[in-house]
N, C-alpha and C positions, 0 to 999 in steps of 0.2 A: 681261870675264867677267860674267856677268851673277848678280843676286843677288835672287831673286824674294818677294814679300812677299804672303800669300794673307788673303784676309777670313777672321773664324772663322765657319762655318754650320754645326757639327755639334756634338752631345753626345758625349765618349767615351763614355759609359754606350753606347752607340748600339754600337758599333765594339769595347768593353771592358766588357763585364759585370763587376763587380769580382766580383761571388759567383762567378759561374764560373770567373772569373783565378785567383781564392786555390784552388780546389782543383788547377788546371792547373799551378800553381806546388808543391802541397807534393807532387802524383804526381811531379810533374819536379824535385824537389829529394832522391826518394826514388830516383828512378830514377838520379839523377847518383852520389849516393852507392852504389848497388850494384853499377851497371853499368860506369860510366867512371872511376871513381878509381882501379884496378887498377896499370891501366901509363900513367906520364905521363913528356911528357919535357917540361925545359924547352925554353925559347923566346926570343931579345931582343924588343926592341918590336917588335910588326909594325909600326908608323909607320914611323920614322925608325931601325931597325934596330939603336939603343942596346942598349948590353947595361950600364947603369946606371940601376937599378930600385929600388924599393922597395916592402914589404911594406903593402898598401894596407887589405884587410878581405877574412875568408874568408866563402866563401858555398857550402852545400853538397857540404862536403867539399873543396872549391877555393879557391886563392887566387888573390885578383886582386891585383896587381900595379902600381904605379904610374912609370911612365920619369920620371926625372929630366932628360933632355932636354926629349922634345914633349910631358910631361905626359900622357901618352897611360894609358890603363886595360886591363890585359887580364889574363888567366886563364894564370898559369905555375908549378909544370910542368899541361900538358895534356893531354890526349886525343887521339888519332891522328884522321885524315880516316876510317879503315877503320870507329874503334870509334862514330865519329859518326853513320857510314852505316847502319850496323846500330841504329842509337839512332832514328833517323828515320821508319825502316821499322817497326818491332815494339815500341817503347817503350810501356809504359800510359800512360803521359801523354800521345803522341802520337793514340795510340787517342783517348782523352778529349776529346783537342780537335777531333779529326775525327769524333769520334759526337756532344758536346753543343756544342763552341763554334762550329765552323762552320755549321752549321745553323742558331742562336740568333742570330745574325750576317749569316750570306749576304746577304739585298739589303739590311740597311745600309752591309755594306762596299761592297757592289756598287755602288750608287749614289753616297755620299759617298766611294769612297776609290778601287776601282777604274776606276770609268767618268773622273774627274779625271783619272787617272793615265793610263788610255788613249790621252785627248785629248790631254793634254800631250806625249806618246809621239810621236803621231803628230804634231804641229807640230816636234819635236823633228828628227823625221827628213824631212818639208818641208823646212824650214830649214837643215841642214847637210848631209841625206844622202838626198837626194829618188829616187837612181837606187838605194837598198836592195833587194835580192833576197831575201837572207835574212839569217837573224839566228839567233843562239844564247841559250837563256834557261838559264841556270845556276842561277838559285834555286830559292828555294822559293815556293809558295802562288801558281804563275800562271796556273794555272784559270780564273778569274774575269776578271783581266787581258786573257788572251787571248781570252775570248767576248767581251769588249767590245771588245777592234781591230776582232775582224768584225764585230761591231753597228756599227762606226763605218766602216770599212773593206771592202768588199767583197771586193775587189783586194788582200789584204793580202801582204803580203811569205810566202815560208814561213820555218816556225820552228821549232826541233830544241831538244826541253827534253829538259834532261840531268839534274838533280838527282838524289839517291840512291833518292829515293821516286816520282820523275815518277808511275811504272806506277800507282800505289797512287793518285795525288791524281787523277789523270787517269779511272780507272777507271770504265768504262761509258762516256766521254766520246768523239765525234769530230769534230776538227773541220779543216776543210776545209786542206791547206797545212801541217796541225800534226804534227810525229813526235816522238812518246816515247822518247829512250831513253837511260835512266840509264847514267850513264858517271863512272868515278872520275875524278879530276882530274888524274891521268897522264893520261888519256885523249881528255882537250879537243881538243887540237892535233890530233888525229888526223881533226876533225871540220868543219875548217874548209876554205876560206877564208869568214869571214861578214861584212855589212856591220854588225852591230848585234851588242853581246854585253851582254845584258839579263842586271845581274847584282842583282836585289829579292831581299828576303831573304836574303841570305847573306852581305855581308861580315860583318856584327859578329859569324857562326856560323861565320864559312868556319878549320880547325886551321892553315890554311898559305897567309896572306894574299900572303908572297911568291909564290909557285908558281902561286896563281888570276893575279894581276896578268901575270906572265910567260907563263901560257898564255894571255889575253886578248889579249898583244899580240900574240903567235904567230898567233892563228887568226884576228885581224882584219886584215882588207887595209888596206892604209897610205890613212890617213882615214876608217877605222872609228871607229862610236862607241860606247863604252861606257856604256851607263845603271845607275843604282843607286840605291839608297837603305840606310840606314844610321842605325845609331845613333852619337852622338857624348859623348863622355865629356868634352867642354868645355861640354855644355849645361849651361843653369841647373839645371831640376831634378836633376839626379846629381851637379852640383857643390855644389848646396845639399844633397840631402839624405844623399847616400854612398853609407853602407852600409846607409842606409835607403830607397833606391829600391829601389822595389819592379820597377823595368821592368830593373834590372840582376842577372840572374841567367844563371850556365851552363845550358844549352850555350850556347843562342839570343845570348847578349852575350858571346863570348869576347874579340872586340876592341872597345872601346870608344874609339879613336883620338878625339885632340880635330884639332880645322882643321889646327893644325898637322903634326900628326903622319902624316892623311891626305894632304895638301897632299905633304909628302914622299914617302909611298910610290907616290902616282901620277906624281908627277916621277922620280921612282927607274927607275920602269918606261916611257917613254917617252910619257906623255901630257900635254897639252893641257886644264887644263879654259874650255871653253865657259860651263858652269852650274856653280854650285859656292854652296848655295843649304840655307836651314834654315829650312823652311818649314813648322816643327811647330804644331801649335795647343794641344796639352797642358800647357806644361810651366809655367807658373804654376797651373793646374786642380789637377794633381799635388802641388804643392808646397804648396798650399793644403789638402787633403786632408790627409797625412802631416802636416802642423805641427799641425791638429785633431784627429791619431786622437791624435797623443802631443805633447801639451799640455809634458807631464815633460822633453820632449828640449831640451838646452841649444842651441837653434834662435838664430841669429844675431840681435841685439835689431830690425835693419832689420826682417828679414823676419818674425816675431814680431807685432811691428807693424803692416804691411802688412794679417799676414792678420786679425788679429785689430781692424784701424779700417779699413779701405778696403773696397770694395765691388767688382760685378763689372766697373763701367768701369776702374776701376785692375789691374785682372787683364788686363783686353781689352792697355788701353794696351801695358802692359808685354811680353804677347806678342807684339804686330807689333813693338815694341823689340826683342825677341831675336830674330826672325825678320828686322830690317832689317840687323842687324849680327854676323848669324852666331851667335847664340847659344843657338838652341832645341839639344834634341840629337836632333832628328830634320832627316837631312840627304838632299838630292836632288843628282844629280850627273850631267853629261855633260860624257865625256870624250874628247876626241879623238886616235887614233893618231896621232903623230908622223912621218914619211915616215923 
């Protein structure tokens, strides 16, 4: 299994406006609170399926939750797939981030975040699944993603995006091979058989991690591959700073599974991983930041330390450190159907 370690060449600022983050964050903390607290039901861990937890820190109206098994972080009781769907579509804060952040954005991501992602895609599917036809993309935000296959790919496989908003992100858009169309998560398996099920953006948001994994494996032909990316609740930064990470908030982070806990749920469900890889480049930047805005907060003396006598090569270092050994919590993943 292979465990990948990337140079750092970008600025979050680049990719993360904080001024535009903080207002994206308190519409969508207004929005959770009026829209989705209503009707919740609980949940065990999505990891490792424990149903022994503990009351971790609430965060808009929600509480997240911490398994005393895989350590794992998530959002219980919850919000349904249905009330999610509808949150995606017509939320203000959604609006917000599709009127000022993605614009303010676009080809920084494009260039540092999607075109990488592209490439690696496509060696990905070289590599273990060279005869791919098609493929299924379940998340969110792959717009960008998908113009740059074709920029890279002429010949691209075709690709059936399903998420709740597809129409809405897609809008105005066409592109050769690609079909829009939002499907509830009952609905997956109805849409296969596919060689690839491109799942960005949506685990850490997905209300029903068991049900995505087992319709994954349904509609993938046996040695299908699963990609994804995801947030991990055993990274440094959210393990150093809690309930003062700013990047863990509902919807968008309802599971925050650490290694382990993911490491289960995809063995649970019949896969294989190929890559299994935390190849974040933030999360000392992050933690560095946070320990400066609040100087006050009883911040562990290492780290305290660290930030307040070291400079940026001890930042650098430390990053490829959690990214050599699993412990940024931004995670890249392929996964292989089991026969």
């Amino acid at each position: 299994m292979k465990t990948v370690v990337l140079d750092r060449d970008l600025v979050e600022m680049e990719v993360k406006p904080h001024h535009l983050l903080a207002e994206y964050r308190r519409l969508l903390a207004q929005g959770v609170e009026e829209r989705l607290c209503r009707q919740l039901a609980e949940c065990p861990c999505p990891g490792c399926r424990g149903d022994r937890h503990t009351p971790a820190f609430p965060r808009s109206g929600l509480e997240y939750r911490q398994c005393l098994d895989c350590h794992s972080l998530f959002v219980s009781p919850r919000p349904s797939e249905e009330a999610l769907s509808s949150f995606y579509r017509d939320a203000e804060a959604i609006h917000y981030w599709r009127r000022e952040i993605l614009p303010a954005t676009r080809e920084a991501r494009r260039t540092k975040l999607f075109r990488p992602r592209a490439q690696w895609l496509l060696d990905v599917v070289d590599e273990y699944r060279p005869e791919a036809r098609r493929a299924l993309a379940a998340g969110y935000h792959n717009d960008l993603l998908l113009e740059e296959l074709h920029h890279l790919e002429q010949e691209l496989f075709e690709v059936v995006v399903t998420n709740a908003a597809a129409d809405i992100e897609f809008a105005g858009q066409q592109l050769p091979g690609v079909r829009i169309q939002p499907t509830p998560l009952a609905g997956l398996t109805a849409l296969g058989p596919v060689d690839l099920f491109m799942a960005f953006d949506i685990l850490d948001r997905c209300a029903d991690l068991e049900a995505l994994f087992a319709a994954a494996r349904t509609v993938l032909a046996p040695g299908g591959l699963l990609l994804g990316t995801t947030t991990l609740g055993s990274g440094f930064d959210v393990q150093v700073l809690w309930d003062r990470a700013p990047g863990v908030y509902p919807p968008e982070r309802l599971n925050l599974l650490t290694v382990e806990g993911l490491s289960a749920l995809f063995a649970r469900h019949g896969f294989e991983a190929l890559e299994f890889s935390t190849p974040g480049m933030f999360d000392a930047e992050e933690v560095q930041r946070i320990v400066r805005e609040h100087p006050e907060a009883n911040w562990p003396r290492f780290i305290r330390y660290m930030v307040e006598n070291r400079g940026e090569e001890t930042l650098g270092a430390l990053q490829e450190f959690l990214q050599r050994f699993r412990l940024s919590s931004f995670a890249r993943l392929v996964l292989r159907r089991l026969q």
